[in-house]
KOLFIDREN-809887 format. One record per residue (C-alpha): residue in one letter; x, z, y. Coordinates in steps of 0.001 Angstrom, whole numbers. Last residue first. Layout:
# KOLFIDREN-809887
<pt><resn>a</resn><u>X</u><w>Z</w><v>Y</v></pt>
...
//
This chain:
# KOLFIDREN-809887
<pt><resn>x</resn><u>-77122</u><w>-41080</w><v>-116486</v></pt>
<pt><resn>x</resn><u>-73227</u><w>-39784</w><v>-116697</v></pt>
<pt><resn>x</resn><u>-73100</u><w>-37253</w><v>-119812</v></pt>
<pt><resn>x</resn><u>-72262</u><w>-33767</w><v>-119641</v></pt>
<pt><resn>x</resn><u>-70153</u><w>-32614</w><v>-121984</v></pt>
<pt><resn>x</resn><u>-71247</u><w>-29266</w><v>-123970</v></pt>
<pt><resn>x</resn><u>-68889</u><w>-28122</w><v>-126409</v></pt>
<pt><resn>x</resn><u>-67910</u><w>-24890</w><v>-124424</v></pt>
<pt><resn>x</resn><u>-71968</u><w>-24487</w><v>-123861</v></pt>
<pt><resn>x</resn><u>-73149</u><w>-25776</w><v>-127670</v></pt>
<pt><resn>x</resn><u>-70371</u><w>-22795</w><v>-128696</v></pt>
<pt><resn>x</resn><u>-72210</u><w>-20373</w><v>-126651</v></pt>
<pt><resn>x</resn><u>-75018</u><w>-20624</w><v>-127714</v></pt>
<pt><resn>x</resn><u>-73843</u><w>-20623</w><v>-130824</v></pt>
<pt><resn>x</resn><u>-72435</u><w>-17510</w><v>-131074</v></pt>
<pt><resn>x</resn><u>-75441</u><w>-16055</w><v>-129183</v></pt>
<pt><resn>x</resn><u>-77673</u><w>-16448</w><v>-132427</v></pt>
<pt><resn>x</resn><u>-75330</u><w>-15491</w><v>-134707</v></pt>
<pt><resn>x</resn><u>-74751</u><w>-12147</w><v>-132983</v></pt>
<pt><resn>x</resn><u>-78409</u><w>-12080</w><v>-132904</v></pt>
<pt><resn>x</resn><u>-79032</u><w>-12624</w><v>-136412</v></pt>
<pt><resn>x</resn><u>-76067</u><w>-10064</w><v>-137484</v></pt>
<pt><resn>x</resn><u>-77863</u><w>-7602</w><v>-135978</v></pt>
<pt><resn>x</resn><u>-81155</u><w>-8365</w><v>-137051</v></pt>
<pt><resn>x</resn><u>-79339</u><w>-7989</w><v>-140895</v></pt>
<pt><resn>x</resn><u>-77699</u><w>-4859</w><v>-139999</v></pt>
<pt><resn>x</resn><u>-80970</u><w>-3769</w><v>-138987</v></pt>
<pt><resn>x</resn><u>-83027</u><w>-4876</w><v>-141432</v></pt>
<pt><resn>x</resn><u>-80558</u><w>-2923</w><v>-144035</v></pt>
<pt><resn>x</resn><u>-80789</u><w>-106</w><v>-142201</v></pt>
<pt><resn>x</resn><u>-84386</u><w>135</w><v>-142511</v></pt>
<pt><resn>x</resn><u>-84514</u><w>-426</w><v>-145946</v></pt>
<pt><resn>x</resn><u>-81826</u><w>2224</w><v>-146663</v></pt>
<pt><resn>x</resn><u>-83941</u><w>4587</w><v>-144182</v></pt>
<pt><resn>x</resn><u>-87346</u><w>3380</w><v>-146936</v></pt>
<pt><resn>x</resn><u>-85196</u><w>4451</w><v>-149980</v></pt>
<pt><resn>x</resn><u>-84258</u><w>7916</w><v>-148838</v></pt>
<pt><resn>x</resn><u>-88060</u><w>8102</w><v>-147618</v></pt>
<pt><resn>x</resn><u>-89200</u><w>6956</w><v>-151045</v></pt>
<pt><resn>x</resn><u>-86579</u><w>9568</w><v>-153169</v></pt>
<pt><resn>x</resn><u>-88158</u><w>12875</w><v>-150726</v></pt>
<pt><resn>x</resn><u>-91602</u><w>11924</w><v>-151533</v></pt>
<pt><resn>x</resn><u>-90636</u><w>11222</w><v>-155637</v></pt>
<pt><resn>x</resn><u>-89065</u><w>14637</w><v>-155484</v></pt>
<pt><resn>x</resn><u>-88971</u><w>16736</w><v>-151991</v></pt>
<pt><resn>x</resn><u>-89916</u><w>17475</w><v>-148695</v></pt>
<pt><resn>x</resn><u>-89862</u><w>19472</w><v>-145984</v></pt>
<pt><resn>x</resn><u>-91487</u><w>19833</w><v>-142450</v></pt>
<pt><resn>x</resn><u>-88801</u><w>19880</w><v>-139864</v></pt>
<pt><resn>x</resn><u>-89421</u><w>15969</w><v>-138562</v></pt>
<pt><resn>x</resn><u>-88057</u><w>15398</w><v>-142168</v></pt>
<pt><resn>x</resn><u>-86939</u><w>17768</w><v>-144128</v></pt>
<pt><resn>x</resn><u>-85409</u><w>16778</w><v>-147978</v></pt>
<pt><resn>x</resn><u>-85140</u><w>17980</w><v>-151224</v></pt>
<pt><resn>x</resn><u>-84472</u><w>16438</w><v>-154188</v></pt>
<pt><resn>x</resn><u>-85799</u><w>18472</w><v>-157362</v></pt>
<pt><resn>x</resn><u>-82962</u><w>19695</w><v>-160360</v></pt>
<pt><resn>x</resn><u>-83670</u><w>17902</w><v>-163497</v></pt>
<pt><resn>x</resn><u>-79794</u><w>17007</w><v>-163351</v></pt>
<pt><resn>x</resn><u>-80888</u><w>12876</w><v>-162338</v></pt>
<pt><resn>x</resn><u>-82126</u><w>14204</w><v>-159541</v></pt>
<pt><resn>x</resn><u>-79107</u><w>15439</w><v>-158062</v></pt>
<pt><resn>x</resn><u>-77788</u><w>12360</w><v>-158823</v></pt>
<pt><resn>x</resn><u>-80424</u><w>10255</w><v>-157419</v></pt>
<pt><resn>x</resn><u>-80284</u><w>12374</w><v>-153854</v></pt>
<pt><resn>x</resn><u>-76157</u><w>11682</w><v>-153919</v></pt>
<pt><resn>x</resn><u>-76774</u><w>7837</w><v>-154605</v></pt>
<pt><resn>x</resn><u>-79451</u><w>8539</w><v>-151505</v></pt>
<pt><resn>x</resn><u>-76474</u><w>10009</w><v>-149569</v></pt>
<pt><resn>x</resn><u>-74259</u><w>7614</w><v>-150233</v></pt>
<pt><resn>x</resn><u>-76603</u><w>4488</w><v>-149830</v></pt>
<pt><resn>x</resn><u>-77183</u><w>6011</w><v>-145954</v></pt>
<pt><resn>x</resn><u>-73597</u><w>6765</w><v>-145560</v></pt>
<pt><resn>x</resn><u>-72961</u><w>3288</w><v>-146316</v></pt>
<pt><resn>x</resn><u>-75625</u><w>1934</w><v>-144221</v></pt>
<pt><resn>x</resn><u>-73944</u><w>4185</w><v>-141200</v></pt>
<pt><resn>x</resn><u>-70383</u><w>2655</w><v>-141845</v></pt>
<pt><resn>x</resn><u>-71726</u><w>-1027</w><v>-142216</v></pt>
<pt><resn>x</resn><u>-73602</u><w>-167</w><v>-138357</v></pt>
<pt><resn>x</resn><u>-70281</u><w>906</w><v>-137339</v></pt>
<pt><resn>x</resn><u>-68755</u><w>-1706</w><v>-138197</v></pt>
<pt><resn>x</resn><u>-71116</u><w>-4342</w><v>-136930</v></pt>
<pt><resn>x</resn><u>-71029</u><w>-2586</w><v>-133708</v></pt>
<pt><resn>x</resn><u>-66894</u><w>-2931</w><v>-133973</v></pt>
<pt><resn>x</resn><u>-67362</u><w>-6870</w><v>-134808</v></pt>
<pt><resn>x</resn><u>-69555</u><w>-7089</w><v>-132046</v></pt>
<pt><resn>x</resn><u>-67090</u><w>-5355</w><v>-129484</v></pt>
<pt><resn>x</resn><u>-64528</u><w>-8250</w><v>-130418</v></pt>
<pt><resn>x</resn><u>-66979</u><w>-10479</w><v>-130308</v></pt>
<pt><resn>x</resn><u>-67151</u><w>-9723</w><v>-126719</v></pt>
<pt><resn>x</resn><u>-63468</u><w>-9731</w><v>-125579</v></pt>
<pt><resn>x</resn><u>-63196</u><w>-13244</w><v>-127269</v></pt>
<pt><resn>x</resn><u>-66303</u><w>-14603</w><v>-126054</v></pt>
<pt><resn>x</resn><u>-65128</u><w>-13437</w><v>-122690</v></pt>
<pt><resn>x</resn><u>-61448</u><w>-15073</w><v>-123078</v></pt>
<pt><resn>x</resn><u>-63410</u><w>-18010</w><v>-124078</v></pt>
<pt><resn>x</resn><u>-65756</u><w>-17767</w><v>-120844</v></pt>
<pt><resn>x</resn><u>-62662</u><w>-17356</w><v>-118566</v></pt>
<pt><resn>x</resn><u>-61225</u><w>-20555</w><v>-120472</v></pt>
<pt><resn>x</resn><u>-64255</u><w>-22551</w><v>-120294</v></pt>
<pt><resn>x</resn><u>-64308</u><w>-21396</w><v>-116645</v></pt>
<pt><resn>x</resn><u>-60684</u><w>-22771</w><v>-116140</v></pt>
<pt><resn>x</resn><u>-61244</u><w>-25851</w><v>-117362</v></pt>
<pt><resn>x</resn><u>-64280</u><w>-26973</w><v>-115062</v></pt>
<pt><resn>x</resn><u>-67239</u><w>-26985</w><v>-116375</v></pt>
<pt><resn>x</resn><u>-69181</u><w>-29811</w><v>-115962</v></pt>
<pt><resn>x</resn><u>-71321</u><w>-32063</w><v>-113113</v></pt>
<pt><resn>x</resn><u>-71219</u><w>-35733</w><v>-112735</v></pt>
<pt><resn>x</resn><u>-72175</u><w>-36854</w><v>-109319</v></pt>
<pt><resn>x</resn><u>-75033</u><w>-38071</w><v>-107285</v></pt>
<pt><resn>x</resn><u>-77518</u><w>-36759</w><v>-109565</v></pt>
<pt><resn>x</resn><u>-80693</u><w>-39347</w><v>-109046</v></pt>
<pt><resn>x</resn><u>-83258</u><w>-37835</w><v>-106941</v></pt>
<pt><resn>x</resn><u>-82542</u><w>-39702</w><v>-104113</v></pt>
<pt><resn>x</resn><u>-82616</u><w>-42927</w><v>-106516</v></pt>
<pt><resn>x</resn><u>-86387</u><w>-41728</w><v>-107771</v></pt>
<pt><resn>x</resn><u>-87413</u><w>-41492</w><v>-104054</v></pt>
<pt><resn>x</resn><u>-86565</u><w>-45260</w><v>-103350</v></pt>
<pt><resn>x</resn><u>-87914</u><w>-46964</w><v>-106345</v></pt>
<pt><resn>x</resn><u>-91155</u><w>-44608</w><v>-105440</v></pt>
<pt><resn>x</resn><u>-91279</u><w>-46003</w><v>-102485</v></pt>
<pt><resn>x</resn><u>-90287</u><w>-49577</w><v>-103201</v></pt>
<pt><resn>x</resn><u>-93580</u><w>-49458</w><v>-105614</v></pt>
//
């Protein structure tokens, strides 16, 4: 029983360990820099969706003039109800991606807010 008394003290941490205050504030200026660059993805993904809606509000009122919608995809063409559903199925796709996108940036956000917040506690 001593023995294993013994071991579990050497395996005790000797000291506490945490970041030191100049790593959380190379890590904030990171976070900083970073999000930065997120925001502009996020942009640019809103920009794209909205080019997406505007072409398919473009497609409906073309459409809406009795006059077919046409459209080529993978350079065989299409057009009408076919053209309308693969309009609407790129919106749907952009929209998952926006929304994946903003997942993950949510996602590392708080990782790394339970890392600047993180204290470690003596045992």
């Amino acid at each position: 029983m001593e023995e294993y008394h013994d071991i579990k003290e050497l395996l005790k941490p000797r000291r506490t360990i945490s970041a030191s205050p100049q790593l959380r504030q190379r890590v904030g200026k990171a976070l900083a820099q970073k999000h930065s660059t997120d925001t502009r993805w996020l942009w640019k993904a809103a920009a794209c969706a909205a080019l997406m809606v505007g072409g398919t509000m473009l497609f409906y009122s073309r459409t809406s003039t009795d006059t077919d919608c046409i459209v080529y995809v993978a350079g065989q063409q299409a057009s009408g109800d076919e053209a309308r559903a693969i309009a609407d199925a790129d919106v749907a796709k952009m929209e998952q991606f926006m929304l994946t996108v903003a997942q993950q940036n949510a996602a590392e956000q708080e990782k790394v807010n339970q890392f600047m917040q993180h204290k470690s506690q003596p045992k």
